[in-house]
Predicted model as a PDB file, atoms N, CA, C, CB and O in Angstrom, pLDDT in the B-factor column:
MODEL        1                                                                  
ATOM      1  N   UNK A   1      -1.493  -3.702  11.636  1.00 44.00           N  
ATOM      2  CA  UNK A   1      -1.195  -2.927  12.810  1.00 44.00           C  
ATOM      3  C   UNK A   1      -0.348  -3.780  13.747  1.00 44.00           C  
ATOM      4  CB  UNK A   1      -2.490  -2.442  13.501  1.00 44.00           C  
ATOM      5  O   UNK A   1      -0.543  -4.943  14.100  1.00 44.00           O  
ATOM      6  N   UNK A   2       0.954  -2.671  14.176  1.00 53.00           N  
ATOM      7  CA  UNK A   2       1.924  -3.912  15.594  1.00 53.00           C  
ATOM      8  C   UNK A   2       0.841  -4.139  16.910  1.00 53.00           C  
ATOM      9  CB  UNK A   2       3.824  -2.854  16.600  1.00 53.00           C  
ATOM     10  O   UNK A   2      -0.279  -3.750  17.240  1.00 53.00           O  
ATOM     11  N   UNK A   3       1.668  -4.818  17.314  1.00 66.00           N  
ATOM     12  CA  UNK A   3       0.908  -5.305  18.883  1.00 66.00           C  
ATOM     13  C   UNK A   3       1.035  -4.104  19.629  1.00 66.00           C  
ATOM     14  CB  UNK A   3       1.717  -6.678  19.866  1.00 66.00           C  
ATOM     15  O   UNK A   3       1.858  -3.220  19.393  1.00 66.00           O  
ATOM     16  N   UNK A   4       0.367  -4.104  20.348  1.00 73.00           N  
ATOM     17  CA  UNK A   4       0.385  -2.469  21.618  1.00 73.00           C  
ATOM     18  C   UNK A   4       1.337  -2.942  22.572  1.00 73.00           C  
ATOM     19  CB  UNK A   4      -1.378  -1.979  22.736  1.00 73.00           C  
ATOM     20  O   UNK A   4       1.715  -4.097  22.764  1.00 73.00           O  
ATOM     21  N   UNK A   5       1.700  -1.791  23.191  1.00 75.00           N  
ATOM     22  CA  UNK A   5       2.479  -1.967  24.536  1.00 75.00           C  
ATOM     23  C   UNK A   5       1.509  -0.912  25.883  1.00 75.00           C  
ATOM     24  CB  UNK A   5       4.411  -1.265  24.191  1.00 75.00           C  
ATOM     25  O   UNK A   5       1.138   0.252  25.736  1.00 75.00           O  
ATOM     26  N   UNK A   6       1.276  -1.943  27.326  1.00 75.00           N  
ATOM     27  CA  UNK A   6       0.884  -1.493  28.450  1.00 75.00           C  
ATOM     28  C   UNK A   6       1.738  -0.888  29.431  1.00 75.00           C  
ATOM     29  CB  UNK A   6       0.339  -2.349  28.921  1.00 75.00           C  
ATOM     30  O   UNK A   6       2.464  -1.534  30.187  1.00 75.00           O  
ATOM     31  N   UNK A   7       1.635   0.476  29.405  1.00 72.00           N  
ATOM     32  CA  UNK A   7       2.675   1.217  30.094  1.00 72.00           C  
ATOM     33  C   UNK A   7       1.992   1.710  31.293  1.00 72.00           C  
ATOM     34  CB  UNK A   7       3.316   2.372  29.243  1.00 72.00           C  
ATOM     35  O   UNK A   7       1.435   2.791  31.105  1.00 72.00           O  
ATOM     36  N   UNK A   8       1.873   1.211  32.502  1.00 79.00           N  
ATOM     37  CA  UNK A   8       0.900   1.633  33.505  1.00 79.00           C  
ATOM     38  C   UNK A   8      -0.779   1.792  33.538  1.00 79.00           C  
ATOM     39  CB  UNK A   8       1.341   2.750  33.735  1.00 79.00           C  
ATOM     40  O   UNK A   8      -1.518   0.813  33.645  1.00 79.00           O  
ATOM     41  N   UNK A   9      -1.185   2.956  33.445  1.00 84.00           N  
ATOM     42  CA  UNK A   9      -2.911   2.886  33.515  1.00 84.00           C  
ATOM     43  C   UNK A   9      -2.944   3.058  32.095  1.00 84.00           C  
ATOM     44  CB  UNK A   9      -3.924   4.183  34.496  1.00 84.00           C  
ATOM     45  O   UNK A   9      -3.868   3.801  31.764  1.00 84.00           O  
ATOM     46  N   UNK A  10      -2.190   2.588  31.046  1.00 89.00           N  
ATOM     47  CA  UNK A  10      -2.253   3.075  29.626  1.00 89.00           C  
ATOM     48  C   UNK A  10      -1.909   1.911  28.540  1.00 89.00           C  
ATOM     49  CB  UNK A  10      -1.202   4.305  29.462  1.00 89.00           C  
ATOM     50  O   UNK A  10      -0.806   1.383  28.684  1.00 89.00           O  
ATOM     51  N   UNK A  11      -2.626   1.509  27.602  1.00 91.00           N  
ATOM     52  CA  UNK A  11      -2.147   0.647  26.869  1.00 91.00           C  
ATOM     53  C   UNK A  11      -1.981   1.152  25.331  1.00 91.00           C  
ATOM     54  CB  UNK A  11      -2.953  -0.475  27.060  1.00 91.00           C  
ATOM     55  O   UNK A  11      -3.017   1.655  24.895  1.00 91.00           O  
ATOM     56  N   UNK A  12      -0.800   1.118  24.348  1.00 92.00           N  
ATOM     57  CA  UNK A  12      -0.440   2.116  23.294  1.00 92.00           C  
ATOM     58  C   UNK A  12      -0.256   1.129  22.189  1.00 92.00           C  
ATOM     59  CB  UNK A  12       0.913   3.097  23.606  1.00 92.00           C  
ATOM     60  O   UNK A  12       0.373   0.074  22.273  1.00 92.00           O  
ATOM     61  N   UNK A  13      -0.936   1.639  21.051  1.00 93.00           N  
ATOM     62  CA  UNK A  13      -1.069   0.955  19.543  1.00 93.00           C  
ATOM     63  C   UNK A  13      -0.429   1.747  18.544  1.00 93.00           C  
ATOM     64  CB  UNK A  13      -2.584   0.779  19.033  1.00 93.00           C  
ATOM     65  O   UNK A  13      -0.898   2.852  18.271  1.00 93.00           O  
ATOM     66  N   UNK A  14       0.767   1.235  17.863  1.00 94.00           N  
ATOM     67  CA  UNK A  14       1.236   2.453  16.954  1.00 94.00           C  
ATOM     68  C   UNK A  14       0.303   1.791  15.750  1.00 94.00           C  
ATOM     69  CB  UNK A  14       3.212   2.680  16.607  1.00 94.00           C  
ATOM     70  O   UNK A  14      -0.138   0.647  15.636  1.00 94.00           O  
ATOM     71  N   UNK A  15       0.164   3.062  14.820  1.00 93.00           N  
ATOM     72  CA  UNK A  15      -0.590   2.902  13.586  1.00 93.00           C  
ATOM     73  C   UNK A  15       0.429   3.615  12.390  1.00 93.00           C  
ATOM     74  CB  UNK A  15      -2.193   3.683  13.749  1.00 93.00           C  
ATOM     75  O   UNK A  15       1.052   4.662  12.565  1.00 93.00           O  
ATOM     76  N   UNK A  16       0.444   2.741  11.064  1.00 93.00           N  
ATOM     77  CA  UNK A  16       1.608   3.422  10.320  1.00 93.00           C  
ATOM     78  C   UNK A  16       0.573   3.599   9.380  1.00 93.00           C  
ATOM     79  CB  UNK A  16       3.124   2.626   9.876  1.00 93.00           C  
ATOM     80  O   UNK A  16      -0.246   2.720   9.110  1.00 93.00           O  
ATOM     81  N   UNK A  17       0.607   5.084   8.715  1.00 93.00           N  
ATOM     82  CA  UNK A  17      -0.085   5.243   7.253  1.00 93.00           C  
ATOM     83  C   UNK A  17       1.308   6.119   6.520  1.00 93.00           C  
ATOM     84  CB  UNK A  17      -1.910   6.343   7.301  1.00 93.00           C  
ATOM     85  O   UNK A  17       2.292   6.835   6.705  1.00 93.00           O  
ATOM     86  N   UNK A  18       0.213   5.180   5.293  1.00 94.00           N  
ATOM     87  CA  UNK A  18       1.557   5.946   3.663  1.00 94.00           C  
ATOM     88  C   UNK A  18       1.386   6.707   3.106  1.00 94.00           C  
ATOM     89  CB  UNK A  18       1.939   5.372   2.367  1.00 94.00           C  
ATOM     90  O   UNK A  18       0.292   7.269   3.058  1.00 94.00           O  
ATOM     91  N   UNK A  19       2.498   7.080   2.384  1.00 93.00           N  
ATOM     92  CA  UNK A  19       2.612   8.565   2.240  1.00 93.00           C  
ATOM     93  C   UNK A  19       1.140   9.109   1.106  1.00 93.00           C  
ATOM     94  CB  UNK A  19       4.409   8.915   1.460  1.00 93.00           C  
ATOM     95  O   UNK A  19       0.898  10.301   0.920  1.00 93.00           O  
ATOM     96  N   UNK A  20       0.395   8.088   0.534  1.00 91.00           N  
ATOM     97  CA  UNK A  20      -0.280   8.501  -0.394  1.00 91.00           C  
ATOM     98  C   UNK A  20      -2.044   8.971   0.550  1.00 91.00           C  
ATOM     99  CB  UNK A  20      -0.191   7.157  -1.672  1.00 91.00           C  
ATOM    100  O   UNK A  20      -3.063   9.273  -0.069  1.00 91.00           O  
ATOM    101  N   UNK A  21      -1.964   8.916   1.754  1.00 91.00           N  
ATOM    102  CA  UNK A  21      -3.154   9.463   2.883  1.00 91.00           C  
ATOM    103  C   UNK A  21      -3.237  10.594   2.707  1.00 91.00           C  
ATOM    104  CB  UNK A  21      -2.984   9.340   4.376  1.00 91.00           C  
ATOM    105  O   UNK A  21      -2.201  11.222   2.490  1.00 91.00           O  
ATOM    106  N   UNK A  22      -4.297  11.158   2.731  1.00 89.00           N  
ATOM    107  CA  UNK A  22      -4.659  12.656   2.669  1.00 89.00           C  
ATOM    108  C   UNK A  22      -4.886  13.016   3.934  1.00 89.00           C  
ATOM    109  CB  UNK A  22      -5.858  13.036   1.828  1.00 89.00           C  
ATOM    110  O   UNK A  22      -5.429  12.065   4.496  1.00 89.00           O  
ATOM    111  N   UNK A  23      -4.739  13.928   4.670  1.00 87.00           N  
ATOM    112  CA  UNK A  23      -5.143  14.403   6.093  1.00 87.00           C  
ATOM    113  C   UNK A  23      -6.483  14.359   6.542  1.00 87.00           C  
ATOM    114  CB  UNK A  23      -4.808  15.703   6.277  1.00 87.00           C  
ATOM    115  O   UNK A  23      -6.717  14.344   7.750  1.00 87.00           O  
ATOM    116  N   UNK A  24      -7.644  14.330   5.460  1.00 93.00           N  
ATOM    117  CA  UNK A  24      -8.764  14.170   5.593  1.00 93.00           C  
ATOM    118  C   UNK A  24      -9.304  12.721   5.962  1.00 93.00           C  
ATOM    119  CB  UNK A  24      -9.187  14.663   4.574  1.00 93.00           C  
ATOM    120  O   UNK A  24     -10.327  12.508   6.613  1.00 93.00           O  
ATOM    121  N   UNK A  25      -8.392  11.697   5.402  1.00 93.00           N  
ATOM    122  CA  UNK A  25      -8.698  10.313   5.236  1.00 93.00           C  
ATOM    123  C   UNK A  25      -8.104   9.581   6.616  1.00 93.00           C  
ATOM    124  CB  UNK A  25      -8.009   9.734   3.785  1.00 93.00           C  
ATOM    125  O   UNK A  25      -8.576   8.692   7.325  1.00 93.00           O  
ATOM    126  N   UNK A  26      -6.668  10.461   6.697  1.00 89.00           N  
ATOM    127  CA  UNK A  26      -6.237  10.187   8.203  1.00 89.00           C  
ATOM    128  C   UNK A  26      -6.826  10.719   9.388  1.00 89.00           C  
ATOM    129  CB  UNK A  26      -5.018  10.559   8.378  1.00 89.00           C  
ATOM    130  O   UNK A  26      -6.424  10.266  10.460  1.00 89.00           O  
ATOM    131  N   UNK A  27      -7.727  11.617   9.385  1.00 91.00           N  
ATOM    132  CA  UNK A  27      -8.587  12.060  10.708  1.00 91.00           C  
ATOM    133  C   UNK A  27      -9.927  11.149  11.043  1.00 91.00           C  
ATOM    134  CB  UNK A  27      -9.139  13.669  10.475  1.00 91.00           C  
ATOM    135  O   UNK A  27     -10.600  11.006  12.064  1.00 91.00           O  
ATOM    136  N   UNK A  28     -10.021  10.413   9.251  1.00 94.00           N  
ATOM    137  CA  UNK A  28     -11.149   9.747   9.444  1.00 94.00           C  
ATOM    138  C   UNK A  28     -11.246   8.329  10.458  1.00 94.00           C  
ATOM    139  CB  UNK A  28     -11.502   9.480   8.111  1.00 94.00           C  
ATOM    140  O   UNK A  28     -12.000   7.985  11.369  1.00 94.00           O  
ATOM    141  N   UNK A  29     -10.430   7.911   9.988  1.00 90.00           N  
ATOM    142  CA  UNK A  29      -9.316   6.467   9.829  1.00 90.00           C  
ATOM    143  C   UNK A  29      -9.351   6.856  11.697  1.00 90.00           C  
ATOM    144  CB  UNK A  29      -7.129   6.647   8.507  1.00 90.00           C  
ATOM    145  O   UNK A  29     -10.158   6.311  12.451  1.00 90.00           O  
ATOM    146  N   UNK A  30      -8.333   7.861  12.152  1.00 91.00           N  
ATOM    147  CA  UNK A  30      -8.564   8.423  13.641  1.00 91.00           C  
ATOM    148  C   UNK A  30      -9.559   8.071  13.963  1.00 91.00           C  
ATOM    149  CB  UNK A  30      -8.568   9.752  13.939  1.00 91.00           C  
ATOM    150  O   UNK A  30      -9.656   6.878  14.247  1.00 91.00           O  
ATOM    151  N   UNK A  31     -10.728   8.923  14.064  1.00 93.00           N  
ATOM    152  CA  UNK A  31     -11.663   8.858  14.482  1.00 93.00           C  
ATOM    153  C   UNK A  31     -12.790   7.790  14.315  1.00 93.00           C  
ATOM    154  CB  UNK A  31     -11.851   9.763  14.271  1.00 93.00           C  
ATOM    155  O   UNK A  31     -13.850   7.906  14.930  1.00 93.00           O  
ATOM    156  N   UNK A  32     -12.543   6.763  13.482  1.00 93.00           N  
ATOM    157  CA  UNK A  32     -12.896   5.475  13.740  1.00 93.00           C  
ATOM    158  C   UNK A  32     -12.702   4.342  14.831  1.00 93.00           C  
ATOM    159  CB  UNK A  32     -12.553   5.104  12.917  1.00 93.00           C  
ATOM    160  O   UNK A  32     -13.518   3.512  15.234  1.00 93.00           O  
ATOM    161  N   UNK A  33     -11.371   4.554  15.194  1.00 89.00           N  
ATOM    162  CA  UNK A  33     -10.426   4.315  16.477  1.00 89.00           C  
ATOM    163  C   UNK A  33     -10.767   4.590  17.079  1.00 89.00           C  
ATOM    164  CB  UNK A  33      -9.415   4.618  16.776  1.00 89.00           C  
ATOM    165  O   UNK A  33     -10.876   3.792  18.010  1.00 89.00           O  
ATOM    166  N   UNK A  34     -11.347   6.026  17.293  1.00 90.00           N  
ATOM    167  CA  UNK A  34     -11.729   6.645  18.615  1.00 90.00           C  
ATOM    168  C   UNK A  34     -13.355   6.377  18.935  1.00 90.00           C  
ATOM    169  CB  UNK A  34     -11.388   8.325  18.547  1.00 90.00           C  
ATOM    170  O   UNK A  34     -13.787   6.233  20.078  1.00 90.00           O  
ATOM    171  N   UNK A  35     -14.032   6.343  17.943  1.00 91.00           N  
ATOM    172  CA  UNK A  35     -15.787   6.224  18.242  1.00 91.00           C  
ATOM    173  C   UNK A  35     -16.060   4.838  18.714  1.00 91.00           C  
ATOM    174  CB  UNK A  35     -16.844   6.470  16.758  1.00 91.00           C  
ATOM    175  O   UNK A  35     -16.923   4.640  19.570  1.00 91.00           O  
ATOM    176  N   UNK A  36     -15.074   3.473  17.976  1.00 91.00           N  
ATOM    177  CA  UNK A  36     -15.451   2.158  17.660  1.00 91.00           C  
ATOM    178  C   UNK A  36     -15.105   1.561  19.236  1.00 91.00           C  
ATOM    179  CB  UNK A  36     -14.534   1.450  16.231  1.00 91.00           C  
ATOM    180  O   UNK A  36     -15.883   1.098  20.070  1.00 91.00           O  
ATOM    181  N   UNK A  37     -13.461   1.783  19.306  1.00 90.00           N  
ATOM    182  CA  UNK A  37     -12.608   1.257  19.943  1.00 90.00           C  
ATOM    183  C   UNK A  37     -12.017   1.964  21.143  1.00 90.00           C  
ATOM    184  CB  UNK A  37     -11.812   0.952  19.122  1.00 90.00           C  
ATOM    185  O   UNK A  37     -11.316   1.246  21.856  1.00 90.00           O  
ATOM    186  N   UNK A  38     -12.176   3.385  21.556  1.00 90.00           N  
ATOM    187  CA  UNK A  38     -11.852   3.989  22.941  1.00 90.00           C  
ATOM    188  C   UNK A  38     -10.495   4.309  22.767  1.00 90.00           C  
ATOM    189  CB  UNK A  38     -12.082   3.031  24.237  1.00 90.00           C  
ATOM    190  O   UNK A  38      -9.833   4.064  23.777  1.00 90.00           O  
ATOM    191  N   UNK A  39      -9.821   4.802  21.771  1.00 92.00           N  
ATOM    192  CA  UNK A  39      -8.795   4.900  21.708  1.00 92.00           C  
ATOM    193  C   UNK A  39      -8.049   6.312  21.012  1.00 92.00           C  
ATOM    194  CB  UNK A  39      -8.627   3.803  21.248  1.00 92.00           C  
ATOM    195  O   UNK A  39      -8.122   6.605  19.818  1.00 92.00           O  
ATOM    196  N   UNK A  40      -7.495   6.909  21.813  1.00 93.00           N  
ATOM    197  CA  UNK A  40      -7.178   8.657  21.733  1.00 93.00           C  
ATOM    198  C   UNK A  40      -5.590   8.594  21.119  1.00 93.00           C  
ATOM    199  CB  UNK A  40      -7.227   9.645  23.648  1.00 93.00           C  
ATOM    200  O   UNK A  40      -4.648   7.803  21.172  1.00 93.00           O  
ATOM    201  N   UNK A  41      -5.847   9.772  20.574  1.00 92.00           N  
ATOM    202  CA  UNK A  41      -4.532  10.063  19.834  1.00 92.00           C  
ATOM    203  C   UNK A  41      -3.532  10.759  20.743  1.00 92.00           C  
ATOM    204  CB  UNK A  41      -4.780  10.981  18.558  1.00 92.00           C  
ATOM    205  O   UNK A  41      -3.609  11.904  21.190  1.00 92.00           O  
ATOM    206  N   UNK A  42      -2.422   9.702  20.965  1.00 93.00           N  
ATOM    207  CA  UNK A  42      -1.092   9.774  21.885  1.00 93.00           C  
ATOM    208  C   UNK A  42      -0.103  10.659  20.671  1.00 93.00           C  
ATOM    209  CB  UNK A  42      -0.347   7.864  22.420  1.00 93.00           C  
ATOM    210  O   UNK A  42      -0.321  11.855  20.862  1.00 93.00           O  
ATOM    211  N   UNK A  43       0.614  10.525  19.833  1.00 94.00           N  
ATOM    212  CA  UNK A  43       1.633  11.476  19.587  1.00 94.00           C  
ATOM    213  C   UNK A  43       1.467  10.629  17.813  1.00 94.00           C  
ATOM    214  CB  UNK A  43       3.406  11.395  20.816  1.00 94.00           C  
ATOM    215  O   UNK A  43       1.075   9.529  17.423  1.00 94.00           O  
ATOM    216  N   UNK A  44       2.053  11.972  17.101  1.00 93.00           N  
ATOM    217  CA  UNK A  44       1.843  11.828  15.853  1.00 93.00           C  
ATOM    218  C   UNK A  44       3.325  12.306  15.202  1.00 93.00           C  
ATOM    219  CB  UNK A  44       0.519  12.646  15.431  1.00 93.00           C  
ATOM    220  O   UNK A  44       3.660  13.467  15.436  1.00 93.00           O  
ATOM    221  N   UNK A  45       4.292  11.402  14.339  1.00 94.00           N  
ATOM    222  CA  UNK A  45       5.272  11.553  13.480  1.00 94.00           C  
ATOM    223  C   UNK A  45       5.258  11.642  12.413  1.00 94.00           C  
ATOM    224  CB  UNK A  45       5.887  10.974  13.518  1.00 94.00           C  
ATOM    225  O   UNK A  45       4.733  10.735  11.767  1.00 94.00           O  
ATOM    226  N   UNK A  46       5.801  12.724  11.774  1.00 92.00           N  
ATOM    227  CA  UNK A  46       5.506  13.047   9.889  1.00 92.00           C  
ATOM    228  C   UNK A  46       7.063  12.586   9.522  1.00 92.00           C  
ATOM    229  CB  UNK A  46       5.072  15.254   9.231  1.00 92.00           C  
ATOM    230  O   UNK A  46       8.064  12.928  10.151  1.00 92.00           O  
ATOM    231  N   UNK A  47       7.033  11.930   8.629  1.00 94.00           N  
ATOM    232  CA  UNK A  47       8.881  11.339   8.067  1.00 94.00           C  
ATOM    233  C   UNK A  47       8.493  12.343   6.969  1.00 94.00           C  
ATOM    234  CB  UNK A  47       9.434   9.151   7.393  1.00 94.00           C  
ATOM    235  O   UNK A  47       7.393  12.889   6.879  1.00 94.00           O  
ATOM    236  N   UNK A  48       9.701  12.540   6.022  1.00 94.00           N  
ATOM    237  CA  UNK A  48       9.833  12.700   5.088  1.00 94.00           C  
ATOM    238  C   UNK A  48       9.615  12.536   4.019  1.00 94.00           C  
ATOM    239  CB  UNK A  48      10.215  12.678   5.128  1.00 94.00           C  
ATOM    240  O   UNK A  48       9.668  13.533   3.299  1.00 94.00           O  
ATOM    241  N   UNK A  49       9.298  11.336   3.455  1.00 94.00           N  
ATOM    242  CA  UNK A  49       8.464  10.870   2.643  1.00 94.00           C  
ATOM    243  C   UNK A  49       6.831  11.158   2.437  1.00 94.00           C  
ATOM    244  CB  UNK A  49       8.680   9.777   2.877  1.00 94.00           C  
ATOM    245  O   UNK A  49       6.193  11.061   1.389  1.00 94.00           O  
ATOM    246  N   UNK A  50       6.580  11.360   3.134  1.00 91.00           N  
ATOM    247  CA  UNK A  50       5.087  11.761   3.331  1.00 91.00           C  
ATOM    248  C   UNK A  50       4.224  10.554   4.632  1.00 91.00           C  
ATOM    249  CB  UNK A  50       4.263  11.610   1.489  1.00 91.00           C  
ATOM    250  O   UNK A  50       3.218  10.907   5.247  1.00 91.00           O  
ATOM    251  N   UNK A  51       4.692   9.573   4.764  1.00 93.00           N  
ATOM    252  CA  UNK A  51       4.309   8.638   5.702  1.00 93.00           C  
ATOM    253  C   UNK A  51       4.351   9.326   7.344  1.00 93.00           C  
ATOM    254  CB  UNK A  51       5.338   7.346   5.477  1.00 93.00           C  
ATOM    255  O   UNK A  51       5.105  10.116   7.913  1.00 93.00           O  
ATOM    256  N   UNK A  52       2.973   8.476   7.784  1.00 93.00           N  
ATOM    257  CA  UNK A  52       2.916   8.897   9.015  1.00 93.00           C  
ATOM    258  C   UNK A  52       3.184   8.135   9.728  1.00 93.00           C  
ATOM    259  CB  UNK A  52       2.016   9.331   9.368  1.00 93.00           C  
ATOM    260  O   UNK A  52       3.339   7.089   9.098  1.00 93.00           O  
ATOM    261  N   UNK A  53       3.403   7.946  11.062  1.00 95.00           N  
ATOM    262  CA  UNK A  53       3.543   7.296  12.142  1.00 95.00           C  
ATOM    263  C   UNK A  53       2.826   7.623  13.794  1.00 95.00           C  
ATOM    264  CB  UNK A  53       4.840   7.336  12.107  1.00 95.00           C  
ATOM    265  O   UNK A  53       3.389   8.148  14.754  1.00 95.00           O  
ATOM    266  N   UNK A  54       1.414   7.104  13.693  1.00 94.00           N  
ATOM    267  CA  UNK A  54       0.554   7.711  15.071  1.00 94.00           C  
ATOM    268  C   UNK A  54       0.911   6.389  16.514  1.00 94.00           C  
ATOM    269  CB  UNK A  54      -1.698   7.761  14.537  1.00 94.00           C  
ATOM    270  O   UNK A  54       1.368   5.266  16.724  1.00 94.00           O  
ATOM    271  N   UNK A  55       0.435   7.311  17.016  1.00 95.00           N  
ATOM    272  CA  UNK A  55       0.705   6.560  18.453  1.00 95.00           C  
ATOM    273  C   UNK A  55      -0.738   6.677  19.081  1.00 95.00           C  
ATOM    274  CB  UNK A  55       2.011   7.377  19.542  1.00 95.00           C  
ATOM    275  O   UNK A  55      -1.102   7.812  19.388  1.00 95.00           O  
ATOM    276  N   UNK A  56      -1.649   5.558  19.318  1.00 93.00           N  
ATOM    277  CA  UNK A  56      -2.866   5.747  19.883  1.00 93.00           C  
ATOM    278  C   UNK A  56      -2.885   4.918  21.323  1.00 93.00           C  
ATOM    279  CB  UNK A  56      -3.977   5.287  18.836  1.00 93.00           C  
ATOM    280  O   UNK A  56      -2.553   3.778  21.647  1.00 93.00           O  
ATOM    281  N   UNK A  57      -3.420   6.022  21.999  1.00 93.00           N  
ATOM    282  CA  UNK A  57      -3.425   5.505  23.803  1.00 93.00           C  
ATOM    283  C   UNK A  57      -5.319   4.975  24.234  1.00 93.00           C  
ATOM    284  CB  UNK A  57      -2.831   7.488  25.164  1.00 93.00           C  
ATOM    285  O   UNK A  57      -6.354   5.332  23.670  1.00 93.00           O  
ATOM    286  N   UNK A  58      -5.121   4.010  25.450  1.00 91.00           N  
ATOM    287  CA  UNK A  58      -6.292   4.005  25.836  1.00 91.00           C  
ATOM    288  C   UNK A  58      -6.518   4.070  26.739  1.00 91.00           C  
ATOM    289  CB  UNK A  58      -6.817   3.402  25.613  1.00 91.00           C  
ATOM    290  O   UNK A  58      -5.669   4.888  27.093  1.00 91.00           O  
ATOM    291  N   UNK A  59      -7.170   3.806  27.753  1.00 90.00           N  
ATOM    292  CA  UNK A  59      -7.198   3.614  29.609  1.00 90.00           C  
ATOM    293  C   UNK A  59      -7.314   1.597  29.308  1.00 90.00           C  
ATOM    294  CB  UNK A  59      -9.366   4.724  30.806  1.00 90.00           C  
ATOM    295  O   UNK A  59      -8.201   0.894  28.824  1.00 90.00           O  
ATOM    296  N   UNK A  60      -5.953   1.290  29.879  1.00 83.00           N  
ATOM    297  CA  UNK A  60      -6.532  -0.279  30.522  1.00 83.00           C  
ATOM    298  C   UNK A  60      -7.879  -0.669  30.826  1.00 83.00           C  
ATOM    299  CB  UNK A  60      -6.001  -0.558  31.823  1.00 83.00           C  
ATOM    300  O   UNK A  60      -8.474   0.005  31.666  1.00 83.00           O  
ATOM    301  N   UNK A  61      -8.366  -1.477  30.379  1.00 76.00           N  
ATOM    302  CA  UNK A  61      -9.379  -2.646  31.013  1.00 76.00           C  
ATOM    303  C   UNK A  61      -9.074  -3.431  32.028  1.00 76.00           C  
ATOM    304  CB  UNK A  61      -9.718  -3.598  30.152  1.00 76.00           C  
ATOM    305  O   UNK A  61      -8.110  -4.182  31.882  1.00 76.00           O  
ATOM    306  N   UNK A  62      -9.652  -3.442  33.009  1.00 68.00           N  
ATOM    307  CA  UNK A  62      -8.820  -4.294  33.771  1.00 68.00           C  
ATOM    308  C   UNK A  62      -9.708  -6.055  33.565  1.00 68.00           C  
ATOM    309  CB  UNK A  62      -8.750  -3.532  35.610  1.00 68.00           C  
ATOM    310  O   UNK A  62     -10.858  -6.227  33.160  1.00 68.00           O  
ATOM    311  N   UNK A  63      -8.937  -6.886  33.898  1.00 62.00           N  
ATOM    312  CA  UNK A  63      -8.875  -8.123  33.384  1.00 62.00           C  
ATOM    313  C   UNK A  63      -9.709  -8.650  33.504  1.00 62.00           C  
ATOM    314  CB  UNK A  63      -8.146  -8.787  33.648  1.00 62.00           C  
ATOM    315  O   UNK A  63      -9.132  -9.446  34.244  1.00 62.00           O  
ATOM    316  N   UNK A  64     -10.726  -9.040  33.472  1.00 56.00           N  
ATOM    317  CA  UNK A  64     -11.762  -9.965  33.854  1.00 56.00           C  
ATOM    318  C   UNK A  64     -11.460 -11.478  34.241  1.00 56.00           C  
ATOM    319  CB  UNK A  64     -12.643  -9.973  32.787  1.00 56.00           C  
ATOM    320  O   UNK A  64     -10.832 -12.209  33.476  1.00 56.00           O  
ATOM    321  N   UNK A  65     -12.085 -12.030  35.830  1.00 56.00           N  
ATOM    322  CA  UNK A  65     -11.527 -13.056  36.304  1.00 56.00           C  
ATOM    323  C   UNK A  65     -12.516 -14.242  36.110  1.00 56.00           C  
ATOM    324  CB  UNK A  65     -11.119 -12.787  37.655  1.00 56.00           C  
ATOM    325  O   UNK A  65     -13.658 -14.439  36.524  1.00 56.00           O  
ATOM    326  N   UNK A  66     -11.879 -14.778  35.528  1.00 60.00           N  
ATOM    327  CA  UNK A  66     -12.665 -16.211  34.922  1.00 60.00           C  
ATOM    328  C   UNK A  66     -13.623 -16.569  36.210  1.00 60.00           C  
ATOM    329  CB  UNK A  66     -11.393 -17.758  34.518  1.00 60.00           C  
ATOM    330  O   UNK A  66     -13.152 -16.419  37.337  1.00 60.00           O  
ATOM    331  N   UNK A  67     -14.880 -17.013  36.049  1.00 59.00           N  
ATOM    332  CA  UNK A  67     -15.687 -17.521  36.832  1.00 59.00           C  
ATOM    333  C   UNK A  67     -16.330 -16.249  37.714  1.00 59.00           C  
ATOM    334  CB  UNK A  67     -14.957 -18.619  37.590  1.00 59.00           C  
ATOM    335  O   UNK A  67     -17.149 -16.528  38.590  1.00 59.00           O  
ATOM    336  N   UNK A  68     -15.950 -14.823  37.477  1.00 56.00           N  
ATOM    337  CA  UNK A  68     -16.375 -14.482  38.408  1.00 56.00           C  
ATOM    338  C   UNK A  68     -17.834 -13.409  37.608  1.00 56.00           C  
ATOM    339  CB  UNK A  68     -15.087 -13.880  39.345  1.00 56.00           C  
ATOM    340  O   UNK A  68     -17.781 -12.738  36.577  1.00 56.00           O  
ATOM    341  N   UNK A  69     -18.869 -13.588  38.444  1.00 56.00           N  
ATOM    342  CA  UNK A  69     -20.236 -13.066  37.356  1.00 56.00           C  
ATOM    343  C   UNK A  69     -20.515 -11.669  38.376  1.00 56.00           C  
ATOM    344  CB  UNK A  69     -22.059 -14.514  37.215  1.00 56.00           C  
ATOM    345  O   UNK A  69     -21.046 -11.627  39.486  1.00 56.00           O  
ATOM    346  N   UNK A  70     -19.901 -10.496  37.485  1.00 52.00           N  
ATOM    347  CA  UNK A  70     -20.501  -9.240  37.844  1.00 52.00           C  
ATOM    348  C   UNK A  70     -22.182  -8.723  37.579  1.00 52.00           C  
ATOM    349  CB  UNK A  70     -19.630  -8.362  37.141  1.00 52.00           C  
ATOM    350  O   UNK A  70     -22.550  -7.606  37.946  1.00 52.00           O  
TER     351      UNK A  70                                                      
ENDMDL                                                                          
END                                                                             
């Protein structure tokens, strides 16, 4: 998986699957992302080949400051 990019209150992970995924296996695969890790499905590309290309969004964390005990 590439590195994400933080676009305001949003931080975005593209995910690439191949063309040999079944739609069943890719909702799963999704929704592992989403139960484990907090992370919602931003926009989804079908190529030609059969390969996908998802875009998964999250809400920022905001940073935690060294030394400081919430």
């Amino acid at each position: 998986m590439n590195e994400g990019v933080i676009d305001g209150d949003w931080e975005y992970r593209p995910l690439r699957l191949p063309p040999g995924i079944s739609r069943r296996t890719a909702t799963t695969q999704l929704a592992i992302h989403a139960e484990f890790a907090g992370w919602e499905l931003s926009r989804t590309l079908l190529y030609g080949d059969g390969s996908r290309k998802i875009w998964l969004r999250r809400k920022r964390q905001p940073a935690l400051v060294p030394g400081l005990i919430t």
